[in-house]
C-alpha positions in Angstrom: 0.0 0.0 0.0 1.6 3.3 -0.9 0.9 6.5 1.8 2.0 9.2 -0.3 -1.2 11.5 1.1 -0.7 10.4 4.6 0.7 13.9 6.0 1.1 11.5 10.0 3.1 9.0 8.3 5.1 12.0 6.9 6.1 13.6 9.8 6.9 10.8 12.0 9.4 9.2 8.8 10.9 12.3 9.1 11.5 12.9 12.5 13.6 9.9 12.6 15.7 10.9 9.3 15.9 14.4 10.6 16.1 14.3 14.7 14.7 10.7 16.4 11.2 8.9 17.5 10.6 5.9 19.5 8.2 2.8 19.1 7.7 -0.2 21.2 7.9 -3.2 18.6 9.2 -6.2 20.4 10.5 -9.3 18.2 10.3 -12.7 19.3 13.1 -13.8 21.5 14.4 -17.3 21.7 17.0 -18.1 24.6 19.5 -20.6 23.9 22.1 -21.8 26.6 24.6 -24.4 27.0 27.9 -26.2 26.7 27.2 -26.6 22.8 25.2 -23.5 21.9 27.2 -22.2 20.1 28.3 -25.1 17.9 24.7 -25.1 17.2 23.7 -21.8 16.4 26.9 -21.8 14.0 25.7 -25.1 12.3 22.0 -22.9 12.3 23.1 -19.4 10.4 25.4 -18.8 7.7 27.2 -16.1 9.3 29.8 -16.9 11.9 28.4 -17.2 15.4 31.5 -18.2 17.0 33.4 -15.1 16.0 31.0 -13.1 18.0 32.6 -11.9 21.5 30.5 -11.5 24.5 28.2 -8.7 24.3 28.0 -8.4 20.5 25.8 -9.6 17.6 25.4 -10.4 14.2 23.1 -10.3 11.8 22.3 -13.7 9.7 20.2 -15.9 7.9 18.7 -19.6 8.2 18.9 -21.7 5.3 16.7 -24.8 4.2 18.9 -27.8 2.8 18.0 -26.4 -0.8 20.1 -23.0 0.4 16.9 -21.5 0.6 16.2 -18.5 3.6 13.5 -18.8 5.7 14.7 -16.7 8.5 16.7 -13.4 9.0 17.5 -12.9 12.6 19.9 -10.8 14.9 22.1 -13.0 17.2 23.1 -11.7 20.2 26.3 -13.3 22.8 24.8 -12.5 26.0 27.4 -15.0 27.5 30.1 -17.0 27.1 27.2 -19.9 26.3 24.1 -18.2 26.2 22.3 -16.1 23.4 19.1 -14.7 22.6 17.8 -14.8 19.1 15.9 -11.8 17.6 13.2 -13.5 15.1 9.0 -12.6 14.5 9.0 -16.6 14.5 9.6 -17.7 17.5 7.8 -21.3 17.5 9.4 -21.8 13.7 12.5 -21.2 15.6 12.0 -23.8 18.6 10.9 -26.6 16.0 14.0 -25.8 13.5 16.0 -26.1 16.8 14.3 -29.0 17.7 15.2 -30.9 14.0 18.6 -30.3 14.1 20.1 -30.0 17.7 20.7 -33.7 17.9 22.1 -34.5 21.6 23.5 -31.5 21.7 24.1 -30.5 25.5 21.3 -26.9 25.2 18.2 -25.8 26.6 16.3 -23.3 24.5 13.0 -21.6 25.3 10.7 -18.8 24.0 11.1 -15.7 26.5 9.4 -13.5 24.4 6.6 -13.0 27.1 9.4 -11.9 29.4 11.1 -9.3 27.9 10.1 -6.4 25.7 11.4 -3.7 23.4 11.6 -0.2 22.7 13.3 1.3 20.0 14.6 4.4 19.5 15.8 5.3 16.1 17.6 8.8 14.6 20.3 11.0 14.2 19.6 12.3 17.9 18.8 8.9 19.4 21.9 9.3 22.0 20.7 12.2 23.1 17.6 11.0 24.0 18.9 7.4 25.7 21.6 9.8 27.5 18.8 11.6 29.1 17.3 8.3 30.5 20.3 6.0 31.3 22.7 5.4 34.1 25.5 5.7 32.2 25.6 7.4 28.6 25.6 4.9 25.2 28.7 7.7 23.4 31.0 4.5 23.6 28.2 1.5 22.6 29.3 0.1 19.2 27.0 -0.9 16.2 25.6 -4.3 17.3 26.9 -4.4 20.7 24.6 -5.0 23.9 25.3 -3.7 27.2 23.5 -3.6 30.7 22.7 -0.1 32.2 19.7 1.0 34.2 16.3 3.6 33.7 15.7 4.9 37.0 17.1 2.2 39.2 15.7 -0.2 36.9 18.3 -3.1 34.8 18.2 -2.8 31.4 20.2 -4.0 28.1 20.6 -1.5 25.6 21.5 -2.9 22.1 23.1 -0.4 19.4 20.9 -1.8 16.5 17.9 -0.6 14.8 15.4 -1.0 11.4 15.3 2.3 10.4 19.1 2.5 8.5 20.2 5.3 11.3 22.1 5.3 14.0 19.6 3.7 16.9 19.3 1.9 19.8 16.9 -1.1 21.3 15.9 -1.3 25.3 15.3 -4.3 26.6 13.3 -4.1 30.0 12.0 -7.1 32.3 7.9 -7.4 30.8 6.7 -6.3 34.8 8.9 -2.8 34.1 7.5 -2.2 30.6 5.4 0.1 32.3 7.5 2.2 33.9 10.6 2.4 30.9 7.5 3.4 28.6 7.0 6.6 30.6 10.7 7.2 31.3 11.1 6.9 27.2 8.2 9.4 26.5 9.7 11.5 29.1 13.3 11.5 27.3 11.7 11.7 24.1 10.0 14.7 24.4 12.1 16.1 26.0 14.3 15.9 22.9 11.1 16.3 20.5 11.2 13.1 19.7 7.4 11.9 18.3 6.4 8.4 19.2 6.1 6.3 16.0 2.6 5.0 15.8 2.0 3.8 12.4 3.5 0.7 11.3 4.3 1.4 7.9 6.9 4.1 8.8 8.8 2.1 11.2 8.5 -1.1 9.3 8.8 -0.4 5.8 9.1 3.2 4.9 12.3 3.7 6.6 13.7 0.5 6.0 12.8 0.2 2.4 14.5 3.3 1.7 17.6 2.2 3.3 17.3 -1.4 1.5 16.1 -3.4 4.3 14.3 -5.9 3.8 11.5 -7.9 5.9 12.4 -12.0 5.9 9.1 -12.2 3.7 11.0 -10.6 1.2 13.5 -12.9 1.2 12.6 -15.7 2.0 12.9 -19.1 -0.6 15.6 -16.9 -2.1 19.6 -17.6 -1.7 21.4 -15.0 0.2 23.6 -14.5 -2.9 19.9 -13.4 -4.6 19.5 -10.9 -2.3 22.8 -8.9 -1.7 23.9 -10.8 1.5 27.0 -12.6 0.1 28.9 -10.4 3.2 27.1 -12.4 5.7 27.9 -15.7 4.5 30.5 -17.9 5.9 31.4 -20.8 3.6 34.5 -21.8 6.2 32.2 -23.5 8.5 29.7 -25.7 8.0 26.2 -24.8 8.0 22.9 -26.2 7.0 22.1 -25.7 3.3 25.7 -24.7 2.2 26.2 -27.6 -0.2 23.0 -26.3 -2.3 24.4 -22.9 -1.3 27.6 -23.2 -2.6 26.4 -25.2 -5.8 23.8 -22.1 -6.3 26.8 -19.8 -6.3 28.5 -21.8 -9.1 25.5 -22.0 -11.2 24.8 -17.8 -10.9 21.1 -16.4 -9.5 18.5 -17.6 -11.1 16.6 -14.2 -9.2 17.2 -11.3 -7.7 15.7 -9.0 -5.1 15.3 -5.8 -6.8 14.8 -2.4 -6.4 11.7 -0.9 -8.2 11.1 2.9 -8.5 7.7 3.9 -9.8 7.5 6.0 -12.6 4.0 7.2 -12.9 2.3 10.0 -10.3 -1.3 8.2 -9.9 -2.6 4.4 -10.1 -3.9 2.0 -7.7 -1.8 1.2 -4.9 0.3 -2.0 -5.4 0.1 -4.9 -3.4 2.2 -7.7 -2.6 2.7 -10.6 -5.1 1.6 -7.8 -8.0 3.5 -9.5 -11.4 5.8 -7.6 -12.4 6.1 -7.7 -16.8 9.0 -6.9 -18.9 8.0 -5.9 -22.4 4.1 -8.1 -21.7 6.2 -10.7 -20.4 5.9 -12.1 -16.5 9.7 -11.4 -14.8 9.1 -11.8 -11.4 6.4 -10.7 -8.5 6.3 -7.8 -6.2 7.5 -8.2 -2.0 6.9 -4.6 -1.1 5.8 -1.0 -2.6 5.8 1.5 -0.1 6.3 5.8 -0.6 9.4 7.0 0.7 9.0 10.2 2.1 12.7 11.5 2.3 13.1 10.4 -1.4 9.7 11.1 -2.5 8.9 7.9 -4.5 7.2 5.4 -4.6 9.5 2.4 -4.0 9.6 -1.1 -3.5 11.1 -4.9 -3.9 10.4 -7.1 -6.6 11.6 -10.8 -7.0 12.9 -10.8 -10.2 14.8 -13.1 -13.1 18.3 -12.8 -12.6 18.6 -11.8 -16.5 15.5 -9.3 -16.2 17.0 -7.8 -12.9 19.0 -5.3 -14.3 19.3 -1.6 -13.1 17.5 0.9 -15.6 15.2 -1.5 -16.9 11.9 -0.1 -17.4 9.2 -2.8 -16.4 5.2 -2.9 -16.0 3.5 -3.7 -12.7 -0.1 -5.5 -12.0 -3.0 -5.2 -14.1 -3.0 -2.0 -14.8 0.6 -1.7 -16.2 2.0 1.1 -13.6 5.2 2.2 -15.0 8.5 1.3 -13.2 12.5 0.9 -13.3 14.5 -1.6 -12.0 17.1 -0.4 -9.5 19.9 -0.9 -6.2 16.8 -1.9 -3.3 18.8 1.1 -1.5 18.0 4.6 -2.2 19.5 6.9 0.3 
């Protein structure tokens, strides 16, 4: 759906391009402990889980056998053998585990109903944590968690975000949620910091400008389909690298693409619109989406590999809007 006339959506995109806002959005959490975890969670994601030292995180994928994704998630050390796993599929996650742990010496459990989240996202995000916290986030590191305190009350504050600038997660104990909400809005507005209240700005306007994508977007696609050769680790062993590595040799057969629309006024596009080059089907649309700092209207598109190339001017749905293939990143 495309929210070029939504003036509220406007403002609160901007304010996190321009100064900061704030959301509570938590993701599933899965725990995982033990004297194997993190052979596991290596053998899990492509990236390299191992190389993570306590207190940091990574971003990664989850492969079928067929090198296929069907998760993206954030993995975070939060000691020497534990780690929680960010993911919006929490019980996919626990059964996946539960397939391919073997006797591994773990325990792993949801605590998704024990935590929760909130974000704070913008250039001015550490002024608005510093106003809050025990002791200031100037020296937290992209991806790196760390425990502090909001008024006496124990925290973890994670330097990660879905917006493409600099932000920062709080994780509170679900019995304070209460009380961090208030000492956020406090902090916030203090800083003039709007809370983010419509969930197309924080999850797809912001991040489709910036080339995020959501794991529906991805998913049954390689991560060398959709720009994420960086994150893969083909040292270690993983599940799906022998179809992975086989998919390499053989080239994409798709790509995640960017599409920018061309024309002013049509009917908002929706997801799995088919996507034509010269009346022929090329692919599908994942996302469409106005980005207010660019001012288009954007998007993914699963695409042929051969079809997927930048500049190419393409048709989308029935009612042949008018688009161009492009980077999925556009500021």
């Amino acid at each position: 759906m495309l929210f070029k006339e939504d003036e509220a959506a406007r403002r609160q995109h901007q304010a996190v391009r321009e100064n900061a806002g704030w959301y509570r959005w938590t993701h599933d959490l899965v725990e995982v402990k033990g004297e194997k975890s993190t052979e596991i969670l290596d053998y899990l994601f492509v990236n390299h889980i191992a190389a993570a030292d306590v207190g940091r995180s990574k971003y990664t994928t989850m492969l079928n056998e067929e090198g296929k994704i069907i998760d993206d998630t954030i993995v975070m050390r939060m000691g020497e053998k534990e780690y929680w796993i960010s993911t919006l599929y929490a019980p996919q996650m626990i059964k996946w585990i539960d397939g391919h742990k073997g006797d591994a010496e773990i325990t792993y459990k949801d605590i998704t109903e024990e935590w929760d989240m909130y974000s704070v996202q913008g250039p001015n995000s550490p002024a608005v944590m510093n106003r809050m916290l025990l002791d200031p986030v100037d020296g937290i590191k992209r991806f790196q968690i760390q425990d502090n305190s909001i008024d006496g009350i124990p925290v973890k504050i994670h330097r990660s975000g879905f917006s493409g600038e600099n932000g920062f997660e709080i994780y509170c104990r679900m019995e304070d949620t209460g009380k961090i909400r208030e000492a956020v809005k406090k902090a916030a507005k203090e800083e003039q910091a709007p809370e983010l209240t419509i969930l197309e700005v924080y999850v797809r306007s912001l991040p489709v400008e910036k080339g995020f994508a959501l794991r529906q977007d991805m998913y049954g696609l390689t991560p060398f389909e959709c720009g994420l050769d960086w994150s893969v680790d083909l040292d270690k062993s993983f599940i799906g690298k022998e179809a992975l590595v086989k998919a390499r040799e053989e080239g994409p057969k798709y790509r995640l693409a960017g599409l920018e629309y061309l024309e002013e006024s049509y009917e908002d596009i929706a997801q799995k619109e088919i996507v034509y080059c010269k009346g022929v089907p090329c692919g599908f649309v994942r996302a469409a989406i106005y980005g207010y700092t660019v001012e288009k209207n954007i998007g993914f598109a699963v695409l042929e590999a051969k079809k997927a190339v930048n500049g190419t001017k393409v048709t989308v749905g029935m009612n042949g809007s008018a688009a161009v293939v492009t980077d999925k990143c556009w500021i």
